[in-house]
C-alpha positions in Angstrom: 72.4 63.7 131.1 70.2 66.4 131.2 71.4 67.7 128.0 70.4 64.2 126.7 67.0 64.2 128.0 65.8 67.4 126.6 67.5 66.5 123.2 65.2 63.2 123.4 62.2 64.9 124.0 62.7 67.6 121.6 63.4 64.9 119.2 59.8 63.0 120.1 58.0 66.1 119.8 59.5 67.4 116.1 58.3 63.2 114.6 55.1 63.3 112.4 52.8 61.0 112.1 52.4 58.4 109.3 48.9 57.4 108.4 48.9 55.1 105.6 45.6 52.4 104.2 46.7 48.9 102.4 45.4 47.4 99.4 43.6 44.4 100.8 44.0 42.5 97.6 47.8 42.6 97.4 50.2 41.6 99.8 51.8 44.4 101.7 50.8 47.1 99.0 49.6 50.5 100.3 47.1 52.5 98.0 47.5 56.1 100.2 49.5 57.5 102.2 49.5 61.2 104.7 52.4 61.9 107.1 52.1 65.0 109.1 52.4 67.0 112.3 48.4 67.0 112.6 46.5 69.1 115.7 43.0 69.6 116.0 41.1 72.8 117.4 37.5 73.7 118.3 36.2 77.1 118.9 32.9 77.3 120.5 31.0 79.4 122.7 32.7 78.9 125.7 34.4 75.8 124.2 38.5 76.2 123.2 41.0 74.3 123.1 43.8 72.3 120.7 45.0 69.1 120.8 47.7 66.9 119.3 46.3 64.1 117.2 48.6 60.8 118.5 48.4 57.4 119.0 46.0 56.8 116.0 44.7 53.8 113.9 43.9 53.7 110.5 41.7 52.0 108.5 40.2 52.9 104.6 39.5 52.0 101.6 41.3 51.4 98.0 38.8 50.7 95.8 36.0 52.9 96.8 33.5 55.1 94.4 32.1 58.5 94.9 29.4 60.0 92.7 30.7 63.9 92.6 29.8 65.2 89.2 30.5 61.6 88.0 31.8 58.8 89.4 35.0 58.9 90.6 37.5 56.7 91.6 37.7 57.3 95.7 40.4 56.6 98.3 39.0 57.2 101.7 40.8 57.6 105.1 39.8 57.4 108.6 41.9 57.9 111.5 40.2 57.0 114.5 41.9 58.4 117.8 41.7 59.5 121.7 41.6 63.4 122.9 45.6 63.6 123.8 46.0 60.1 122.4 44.9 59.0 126.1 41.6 56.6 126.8 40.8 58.0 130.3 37.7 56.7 130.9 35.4 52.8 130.1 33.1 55.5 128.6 35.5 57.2 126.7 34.9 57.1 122.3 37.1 57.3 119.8 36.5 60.2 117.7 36.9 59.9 114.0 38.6 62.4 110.8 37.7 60.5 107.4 39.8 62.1 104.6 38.6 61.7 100.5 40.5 61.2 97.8 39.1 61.2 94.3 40.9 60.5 91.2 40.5 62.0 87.6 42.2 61.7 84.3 45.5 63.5 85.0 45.4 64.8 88.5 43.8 63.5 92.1 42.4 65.5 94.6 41.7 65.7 98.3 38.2 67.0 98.1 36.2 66.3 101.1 37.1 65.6 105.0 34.8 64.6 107.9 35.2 64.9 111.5 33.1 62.7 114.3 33.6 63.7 118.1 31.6 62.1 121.4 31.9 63.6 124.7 34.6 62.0 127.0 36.2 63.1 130.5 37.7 65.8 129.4 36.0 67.5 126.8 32.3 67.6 126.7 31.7 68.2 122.6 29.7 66.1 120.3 28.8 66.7 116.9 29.4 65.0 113.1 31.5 67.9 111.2 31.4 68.6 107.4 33.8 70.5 105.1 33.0 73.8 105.2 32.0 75.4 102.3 34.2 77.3 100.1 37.6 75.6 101.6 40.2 75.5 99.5 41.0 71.4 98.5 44.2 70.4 97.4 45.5 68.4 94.0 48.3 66.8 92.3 49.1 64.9 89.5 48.9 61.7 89.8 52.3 59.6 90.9 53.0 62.8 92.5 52.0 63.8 96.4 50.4 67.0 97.7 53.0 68.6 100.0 52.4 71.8 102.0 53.8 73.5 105.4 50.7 73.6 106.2 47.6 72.0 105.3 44.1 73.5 107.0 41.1 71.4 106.9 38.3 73.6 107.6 35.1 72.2 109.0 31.6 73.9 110.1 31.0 75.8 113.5 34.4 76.7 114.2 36.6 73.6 114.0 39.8 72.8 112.0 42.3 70.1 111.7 45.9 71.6 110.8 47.7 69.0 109.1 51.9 70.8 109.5 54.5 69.6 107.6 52.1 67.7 105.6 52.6 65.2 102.3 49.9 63.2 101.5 49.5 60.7 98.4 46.8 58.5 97.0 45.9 56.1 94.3 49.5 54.7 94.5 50.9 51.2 94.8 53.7 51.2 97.5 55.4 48.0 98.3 56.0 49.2 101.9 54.8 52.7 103.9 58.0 54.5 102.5 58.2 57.5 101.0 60.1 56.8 97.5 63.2 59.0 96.6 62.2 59.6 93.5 58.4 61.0 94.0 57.5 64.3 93.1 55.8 67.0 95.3 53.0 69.2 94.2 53.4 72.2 96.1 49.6 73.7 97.5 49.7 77.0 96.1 50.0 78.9 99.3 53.5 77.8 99.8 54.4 79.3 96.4 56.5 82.1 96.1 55.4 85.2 94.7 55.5 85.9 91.0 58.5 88.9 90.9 56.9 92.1 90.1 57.2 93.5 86.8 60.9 95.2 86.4 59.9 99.1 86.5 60.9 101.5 83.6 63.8 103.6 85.0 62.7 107.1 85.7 64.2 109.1 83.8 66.1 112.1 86.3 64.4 115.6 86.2 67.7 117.0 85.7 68.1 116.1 82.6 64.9 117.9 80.8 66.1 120.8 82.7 69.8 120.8 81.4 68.9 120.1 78.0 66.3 123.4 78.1 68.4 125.6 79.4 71.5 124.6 76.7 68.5 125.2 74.3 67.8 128.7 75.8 71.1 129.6 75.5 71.6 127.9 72.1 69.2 130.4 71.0 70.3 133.9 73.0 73.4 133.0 71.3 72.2 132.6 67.7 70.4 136.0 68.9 73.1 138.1 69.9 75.0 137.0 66.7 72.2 138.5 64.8 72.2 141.7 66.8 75.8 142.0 66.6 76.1 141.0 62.7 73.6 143.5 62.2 75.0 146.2 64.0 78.1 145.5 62.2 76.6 145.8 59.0 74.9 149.1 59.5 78.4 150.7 60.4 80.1 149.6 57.7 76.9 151.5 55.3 78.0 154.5 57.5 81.4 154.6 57.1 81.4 154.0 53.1 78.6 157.2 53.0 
């Protein structure tokens, strides 16, 4: 029995999360899609802690607009949630993480991510967090989803939202919040291998030189000593017919 229990809870604590917005304008049709193992940490002053992000609802948008660069098609996300998934107290807010998905010719992008927290019983922070600059954002082609072990959304002043184990899709037209067999994953880039190395020219063994230089050497004492000897030869021979 005991066996059982931890095997249950074990099981509860490895499940992700699936966050997912509908198309309003057609029946049962959902337009993006994120499922992960998401936990959010702040780190400031004095202020540190990590929590699990549970017992969310989501709401968003399918047919949004954004003007970065141009106008963009947008999909927008916002999962609105308790500290510990737990409402503790009448005064208690939700805080809020808005994920945004733009759409180009060939390829979509998760580009920018917001993050709204209000003080509750627990954990006395407040503050409306923007991407921080320079963080990496993550692509794919479109019909295919972003998948990575793990996806860091990095925010100002020390906060972070570490989406594990996460796949997220957008711009899409499921007839259910199911993953299809058949879609394709865009790796992020950090969960690439390597490129192999270059193979190495063999080195060629120090031996080798050394060998053929002395058979050289030698090669040419010999051809020496033939000379000296043919030589001496020859002068004894003059001798002998005098």
């Amino acid at each position: 029995m005991k066996l059982f229990l931890l095997c249950s809870v074990l099981a509860v604590g490895a499940m992700a999360d699936l966050w997912y917005v509908k198309n309003p304008t057609k029946k049962d049709s959902v337009c993006a899609m994120v499922e992960s193992k998401p936990k959010l940490s702040i780190q400031q002053g004095n202020t540190s802690f990590t929590l699990d992000i549970v017992n969310a609802t989501v709401t968003g948008t399918c047919f949004g607009v954004v003007p970065v660069n141009d106008l963009h098609h947008a999909n927008t996300m916002t999962v609105a949630f308790f500290p510990d998934g737990q409402f503790e107290n009448a005064t208690d807010d939700t805080w809020k993480l808005t994920l945004y998905f733009i759409k180009g010719e060939n390829q979509y992008q998760l580009y920018n991510w917001t993050l709204e927290v209000h003080p509750t019983s627990k954990y006395n922070v407040s503050g409306l967090y923007q991407r921080a600059l320079n963080s990496t954002t993550y692509s794919a082609a479109v019909l295919h989803a972003i998948t990575c072990h793990s996806l860091p959304l990095n925010f100002e002043d020390g906060v972070q939202v570490v989406l594990g184990e996460a796949r997220a899709v957008a711009f899409e037209d499921f007839s259910a919040p199911v993953w299809p067999k058949d879609l394709e994953n865009d790796v992020c880039p950090a969960d690439k291998p390597d490129k192999p190395d270059k193979p190495e020219k063999p080195k060629t063994s120090a031996v080798v030189p050394i060998i053929v230089g002395c058979f050289l050497v030698g090669l040419v004492v010999s051809v020496f000593v033939a000379y000296l000897i043919g030589r001496h030869r020859n002068r004894t021979r003059g001798y002998a017919s005098v």
